[in-house]
C-alpha positions, 0 to 999 in steps of 0.5 A: 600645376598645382592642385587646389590645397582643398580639393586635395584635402576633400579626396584626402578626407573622402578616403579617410571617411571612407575608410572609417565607414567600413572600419565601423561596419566591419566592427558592427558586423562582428559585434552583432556575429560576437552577440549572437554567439554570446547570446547562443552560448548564454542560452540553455540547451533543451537537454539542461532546460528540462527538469530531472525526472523522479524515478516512479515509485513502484506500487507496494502491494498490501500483504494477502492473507497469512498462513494457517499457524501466523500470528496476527500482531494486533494493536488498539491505541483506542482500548490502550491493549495489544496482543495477536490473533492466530487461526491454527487449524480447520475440520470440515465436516465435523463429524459426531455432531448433530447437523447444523438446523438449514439444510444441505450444511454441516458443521466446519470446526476452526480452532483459533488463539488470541493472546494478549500482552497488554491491556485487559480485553474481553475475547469472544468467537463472533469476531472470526468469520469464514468468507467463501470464493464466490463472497459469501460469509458464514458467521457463528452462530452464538450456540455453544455446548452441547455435542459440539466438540471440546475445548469450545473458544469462550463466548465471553471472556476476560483475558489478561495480559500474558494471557492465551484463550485457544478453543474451537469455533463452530460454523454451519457451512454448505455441505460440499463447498470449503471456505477460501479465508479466516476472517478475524475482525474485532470491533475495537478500534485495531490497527490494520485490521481485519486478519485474513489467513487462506484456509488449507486445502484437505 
């Protein structure tokens, strides 16, 4: 007996759609599994997402104060001059010399040098000064000859350029206690200025 032609062809068809069906559900599975590892591989990792660190800097220290004898370069874009500044040497008590009019102070003695290379600048002894450990400063006095020791550094005068001024500076210091640093501080418009230089010990 033969099957009817189109129960045969149904079974037949059946199968057939069967078999696409998984066909496509086993391509759809490996297409979803094919972009998911697409989109993974696509997909920056969290070592390459971040960006490359700089290396920090390391903190520059501004320059302390210089040795006695160092010449301080020195220039004035203001007054178009240059030239250098020096503290060579301190004496304290300065004796022979009447003492200083206040109380419990003697005299201290710096001899400094200003040279200059260009420009024509007027130097003078009040812009050096004596700062002690505890903040204190002592300036000049504005005093000159006298029994105050020889050669004095000029109160006023005009220097030329390739021209050095060197003389001693006095200053009315508290008996018994020594200054820490020279002070060299024009008003005149300098670069990197004030100079500093650590007084020696005795």
């Amino acid at each position: 007996m033969m099957l009817p032609l189109h129960a045969t062809s149904l079974g037949g068809l059946m199968r057939t759609r069967t078999a696409l069906a998984a066909a496509a559900l086993l391509a759809a599975l490996a297409g979803c599994s094919n972009g998911s590892d697409t989109e993974a591989a696509s997909e920056p990792s969290p070592s390459t997402s971040k960006p490359a660190e700089k290396p920090t800097a390391e903190p520059t220290e501004e320059p302390g104060p210089l040795a006695f004898g160092e010449p301080w370069k020195w220039k004035s874009p203001e007054y178009e001059a240059s030239g250098s500044a020096t503290a060579l040497r301190y004496q304290q008590p300065v004796k022979g010399v009447y003492p200083p009019s206040g109380e419990g102070e003697v005299w201290g003695s710096l001899e400094a040098q200003v040279c200059i290379d260009s420009g024509d600048v007027r130097v003078s002894q009040f812009p050096w000064s004596l700062a002690f450990a505890d903040g204190a400063r002592v300036d000049v006095t504005g005093q000159s000859g006298g029994d105050f020791p020889r050669p004095e550094f000029p109160m006023d005068a005009a220097v030329k350029p390739g021209d050095c001024v060197k003389g001693l500076i006095m200053f009315p210091v508290p008996e018994g206690q020594r200054p820490e640093r020279v002070i060299y501080d024009p008003d005149s418009g300098m670069v990197d200025g004030p100079a500093e230089w650590t007084v020696p010990e005795k």
